[in-house]
N, C-alpha and C positions, 0 to 999 in steps of 0.2 A: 500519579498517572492520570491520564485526560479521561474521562468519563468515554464510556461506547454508546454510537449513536447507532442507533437501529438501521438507518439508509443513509445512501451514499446524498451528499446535497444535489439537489435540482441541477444547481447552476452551472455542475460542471461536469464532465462526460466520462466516463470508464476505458480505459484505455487493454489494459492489461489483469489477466487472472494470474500468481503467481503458488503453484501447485509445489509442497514439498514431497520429500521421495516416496514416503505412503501415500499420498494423492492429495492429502488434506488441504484446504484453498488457505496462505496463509497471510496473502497481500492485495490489495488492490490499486493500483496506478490510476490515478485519474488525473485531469489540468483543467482548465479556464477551458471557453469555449474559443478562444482566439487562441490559445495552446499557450501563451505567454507566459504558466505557470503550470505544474505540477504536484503533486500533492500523492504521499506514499500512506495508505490506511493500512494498518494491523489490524488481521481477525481474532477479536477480543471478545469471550461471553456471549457470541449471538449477533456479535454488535463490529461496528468499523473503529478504531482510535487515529486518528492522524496521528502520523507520527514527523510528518516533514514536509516541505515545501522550499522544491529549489525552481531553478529555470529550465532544467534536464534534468529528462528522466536517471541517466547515468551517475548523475552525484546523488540522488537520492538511493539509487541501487547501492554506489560506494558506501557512502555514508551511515546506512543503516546495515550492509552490509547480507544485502536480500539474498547472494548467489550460495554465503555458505551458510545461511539460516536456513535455505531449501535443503541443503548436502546434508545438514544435519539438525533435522526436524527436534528434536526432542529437546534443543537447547531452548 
């Protein structure tokens, strides 16, 4: 597993907070500042872990599978 980085990089912008069903924040969506890319961060230890980077946000959603890791926080 990728080490956690304390802050999100300068270089690119916050897009989305993703809240599981206790409240707890457990994703952040960011991209490029030209949007041309995307970047899916797991709340890990205090910290961010990238976990992906597509061209859309929606394969990143898929692919890590963000909508039932909300439905069911404890997994």
């Amino acid at each position: 597993m990728a080490a956690a980085i304390k802050k999100l990089p300068a270089a690119e912008r916050a897009w989305t907070d993703y809240f599981d069903q206790k409240g707890r924040k457990r994703f952040v969506l960011t991209s490029t500042q030209t949007r041309d890319w995307y970047f899916l961060y797991e709340i890990k230890d205090g910290g961010f872990v990238q976990r992906g980077k597509e061209r859309t946000p929606s394969k990143l959603e898929e692919r890590f599978q963000v909508e039932e890791r909300m439905r069911n926080p404890d997994d």
